[in-house]
N, C-alpha and C positions, 0 to 999 in steps of 0.2 A: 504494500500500500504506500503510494506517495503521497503527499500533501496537495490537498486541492487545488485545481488551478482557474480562475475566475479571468474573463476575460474583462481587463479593466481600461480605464482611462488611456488613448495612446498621443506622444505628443505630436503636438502641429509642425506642420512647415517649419512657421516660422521657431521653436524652440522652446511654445508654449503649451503646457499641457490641457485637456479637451476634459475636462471635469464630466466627468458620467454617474450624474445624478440618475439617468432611470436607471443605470446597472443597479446600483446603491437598492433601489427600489423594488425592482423587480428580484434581487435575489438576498431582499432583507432576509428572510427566515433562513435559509440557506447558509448565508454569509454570519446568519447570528448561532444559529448550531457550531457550524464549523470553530466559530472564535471562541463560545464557549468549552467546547474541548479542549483548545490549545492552552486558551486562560485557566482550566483546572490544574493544568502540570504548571504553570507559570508560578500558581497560589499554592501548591505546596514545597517547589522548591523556595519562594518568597520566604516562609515561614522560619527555615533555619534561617535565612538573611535575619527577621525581624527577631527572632531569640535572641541570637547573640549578640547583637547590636541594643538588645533592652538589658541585657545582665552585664554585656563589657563595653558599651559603647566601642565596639567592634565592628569594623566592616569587614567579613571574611571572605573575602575575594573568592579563598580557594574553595569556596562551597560547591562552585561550578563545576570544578573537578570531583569534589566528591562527589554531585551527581552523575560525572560521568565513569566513575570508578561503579556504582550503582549498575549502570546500563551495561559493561561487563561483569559486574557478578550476578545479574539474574539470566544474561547469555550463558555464562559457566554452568549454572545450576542448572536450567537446560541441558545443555550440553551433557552433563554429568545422569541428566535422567535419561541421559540415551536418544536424545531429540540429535538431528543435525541438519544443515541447512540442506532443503530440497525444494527450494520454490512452490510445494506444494504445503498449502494449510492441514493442519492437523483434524482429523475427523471421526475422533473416536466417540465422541457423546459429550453431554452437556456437562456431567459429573466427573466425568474423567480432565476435559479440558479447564472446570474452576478448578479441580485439583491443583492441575499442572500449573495452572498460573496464579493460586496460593503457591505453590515452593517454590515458584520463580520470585516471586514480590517478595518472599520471605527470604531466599536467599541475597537478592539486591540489595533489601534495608541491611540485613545482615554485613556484609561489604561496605555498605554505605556508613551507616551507624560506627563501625568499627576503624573505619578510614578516616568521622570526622573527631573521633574521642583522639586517634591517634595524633594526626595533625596538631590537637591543643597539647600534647602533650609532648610534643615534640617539638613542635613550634612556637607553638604562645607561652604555657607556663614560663619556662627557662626566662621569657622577658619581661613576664610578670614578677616572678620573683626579683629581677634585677633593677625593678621601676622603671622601666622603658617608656617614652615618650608614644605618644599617640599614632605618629607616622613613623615608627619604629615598627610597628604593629603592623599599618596598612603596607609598609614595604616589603616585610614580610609574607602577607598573605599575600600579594602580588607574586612572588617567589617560588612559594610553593604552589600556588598554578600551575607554574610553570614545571616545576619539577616533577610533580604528578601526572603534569603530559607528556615529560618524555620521558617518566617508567613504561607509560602505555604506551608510547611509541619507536618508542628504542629496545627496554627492557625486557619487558611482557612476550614480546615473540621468542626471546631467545628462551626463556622458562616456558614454555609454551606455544610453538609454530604457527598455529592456526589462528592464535589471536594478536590484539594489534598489531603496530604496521600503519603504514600509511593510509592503506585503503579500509573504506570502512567493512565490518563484519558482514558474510551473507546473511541474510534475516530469518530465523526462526520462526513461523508463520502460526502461531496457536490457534489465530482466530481469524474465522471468514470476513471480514463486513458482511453481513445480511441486513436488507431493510427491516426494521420490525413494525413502523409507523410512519408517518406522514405530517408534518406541521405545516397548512399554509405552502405546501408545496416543497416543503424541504423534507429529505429522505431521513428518518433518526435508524441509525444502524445500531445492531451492538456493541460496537466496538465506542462510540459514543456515550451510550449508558453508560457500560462499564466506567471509563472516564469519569466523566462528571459525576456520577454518584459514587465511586470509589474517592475522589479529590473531596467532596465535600461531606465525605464520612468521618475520611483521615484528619479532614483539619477540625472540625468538629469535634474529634474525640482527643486534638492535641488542646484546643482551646478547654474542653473538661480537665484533661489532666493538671493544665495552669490553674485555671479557677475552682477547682473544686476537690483534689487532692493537698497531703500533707507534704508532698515532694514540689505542688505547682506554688505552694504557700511560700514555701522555700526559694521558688525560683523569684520569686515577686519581689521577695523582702530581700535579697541582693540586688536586685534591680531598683528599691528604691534608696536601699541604704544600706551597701557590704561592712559597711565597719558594726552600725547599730546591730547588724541581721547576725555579723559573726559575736558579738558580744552579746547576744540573743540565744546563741548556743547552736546555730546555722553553721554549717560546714560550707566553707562558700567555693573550695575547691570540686566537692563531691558535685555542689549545683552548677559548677559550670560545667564538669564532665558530663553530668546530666543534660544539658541545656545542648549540648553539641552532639549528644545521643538521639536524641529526638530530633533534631534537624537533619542530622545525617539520613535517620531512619526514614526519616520521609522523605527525603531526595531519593531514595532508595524505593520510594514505593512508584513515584512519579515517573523514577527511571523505568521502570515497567509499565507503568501506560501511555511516555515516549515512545518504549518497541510497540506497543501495538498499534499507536497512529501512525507512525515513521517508523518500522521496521529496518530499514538501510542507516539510518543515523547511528548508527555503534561505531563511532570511531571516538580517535584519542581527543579531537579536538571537538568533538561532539556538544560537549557542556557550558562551550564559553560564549556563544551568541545568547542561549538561552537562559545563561546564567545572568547576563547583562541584564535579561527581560523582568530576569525575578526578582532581581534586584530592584529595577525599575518599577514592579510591581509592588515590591516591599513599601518603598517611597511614596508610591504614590497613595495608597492607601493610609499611609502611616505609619514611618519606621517604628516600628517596637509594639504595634498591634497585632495581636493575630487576626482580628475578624479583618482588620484593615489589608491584610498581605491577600488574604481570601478577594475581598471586595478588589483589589488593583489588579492581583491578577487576570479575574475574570474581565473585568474593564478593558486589559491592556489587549486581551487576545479579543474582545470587540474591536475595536479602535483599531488595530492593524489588519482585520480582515476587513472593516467597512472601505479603510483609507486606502488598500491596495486595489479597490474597483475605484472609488474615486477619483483618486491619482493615477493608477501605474502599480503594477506587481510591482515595478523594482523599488517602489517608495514604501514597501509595508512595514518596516524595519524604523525608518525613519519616521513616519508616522505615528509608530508608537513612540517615539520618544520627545517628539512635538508634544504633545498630548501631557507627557509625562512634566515639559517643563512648562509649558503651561498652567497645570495645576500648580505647580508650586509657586508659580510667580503670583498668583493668588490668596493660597494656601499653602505656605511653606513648610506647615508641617504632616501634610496630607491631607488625605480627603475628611477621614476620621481622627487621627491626631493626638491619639491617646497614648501615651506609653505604657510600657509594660507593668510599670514599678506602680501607677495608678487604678492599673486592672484590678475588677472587685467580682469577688464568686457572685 
């Protein structure tokens, strides 16, 4: 499965582009399924952005990467279940296939989850401990991006042949698209449910674990006061490994219903446009909110499918991020604007 292709906006003679408001029109519901989908993976990788950034005023760049370390460990566990790439979809029955992609999500978050605990504690702690400056941090995580893409693109084949490499992974096809309904003229597949209502479960059930557990109580009270919260008897190391556990894990789950919208996108540099977006969706919702990373994502992946009929496919990227400064120059602190440390059960 590739990603939709919409015939949009083309420009003029003279260098100006030809605004195609009835596309816009004629393939709202279409164009608005389709952005919804894309804005559910957008809204759960957003959310590690918004964790970490409400507990360490942290911007962790290299999140991107761990979502894309994610999309090779739920390949692997395929892989390991005896699946391999055949361009043919898998067709054993309904219960066999949620099986197979429960221990694929489960193996992703697993990788994912375990790549972002490792990262802080490879990378951040040591400069925590040492009182490191702000852009000590972000240069850091900047770094480790980078390093993390070329395990995957250097390393990884030599431990392993089949995987990374330059070129991205064959695709592991668990699920057909099937139509199962109709909106308004727009197709809703399976592959689409699954999506959005996997994305809006996941964040959902991260947002309870914040507001309504003894561990999310934990993560709040370092986010709004680490000295009060550890002299509180809060363990403020334990909740930042926590806090990067869960971000991880859900890049991890996201990273699996990536493969099933984009199937071809496994590669090492897979995670860093999209990583940009969640980011951008983190922001714009509200750094350090969770419903807000929810609400930006899905906005953002509106906003770049309506703009690429309006505009021009090649402006859907850009589009979103118009959008994005936009709101800020309004709304500096997002749509929503709440921090984390202000969150209440």
């Amino acid at each position: 499965m590739t990603p939709t292709v919409y015939v949009g906006a083309l420009p003029l003679a003279d260098g100006s582009i030809d605004f195609n408001y009835e596309g816009v029109i004629d393939q709202f519901w279409r164009l608005t399924v389709d952005g919804l989908s894309y804005g559910a993976i957008y809204a759960l990788v957003a959310v590690g952005y918004t964790l970490v950034y409400g507990v360490l005023r942290l911007i962790n760049f290299a999140h991107s990467e761990v979502f894309m370390l994610g999309l090779f460990g739920q390949y692997i566990g395929l892989m390991l279940l005896g699946f391999a790439p055949s361009g043919d979809a898998y067709s054993e029955g309904v219960i066999l296939t949620v099986t197979y992609l429960g221990l694929a999500m489960l193996m992703g978050m697993a990788v994912s989850g375990a790549a972002a605990v490792g990262l802080e504690r490879v990378a951040y702690r040591p400069l925590r401990r040492r009182g490191a400056k702000p852009l000590i941090f972000l240069i850091t995580a900047i770094g480790m991006s980078f390093v993390l893409q070329e395990f995957v693109h250097f390393i990884l084949p030599k431990l392993w042949p089949d995987l990374g490499g330059t070129n991205a992974q064959q695709p592991i096809i668990l699920v057909e698209p099937t139509v199962q309904f109709s909106i308004g003229g727009a197709d809703i597949t399976n592959v689409t449910i699954v999506i959005v209502v996997s994305a809006v479960v996941l964040a959902g059930a991260a947002e309870m674990l914040i507001n309504r557990t003894k561990f999310g109580r934990g993560i709040r009270a370092v986010a709004q006061d680490p000295d009060t919260a550890t002299l509180m008897g809060v363990s403020r190391e334990r909740v930042i490994m926590l806090t990067f556990l869960i971000g991880g894990v859900l890049a991890g789950a996201a990273a699996l219903l990536y493969a099933l919208k984009i199937p071809n996108g496994i590669i090492y540099s897979g995670g860093f446009v999209l990583g940009i977006k969640a980011f951008s969706a983190a922001v714009l919702g509200g750094i350090g909110n969770l419903r807000g990373a929810l609400l930006g994502g899905l906005l953002l992946g509106l906003a770049e499918n309506y703009g690429q009929i309006l505009f021009g496919t090649e402006w859907r990227d850009v589009v979103a991020f118009v959008v994005l400064v936009l709101v800020l120059m309004f709304r500096p602190t997002g749509i929503l604007g709440e921090s984390l440390g202000r969150a209440r059960a």
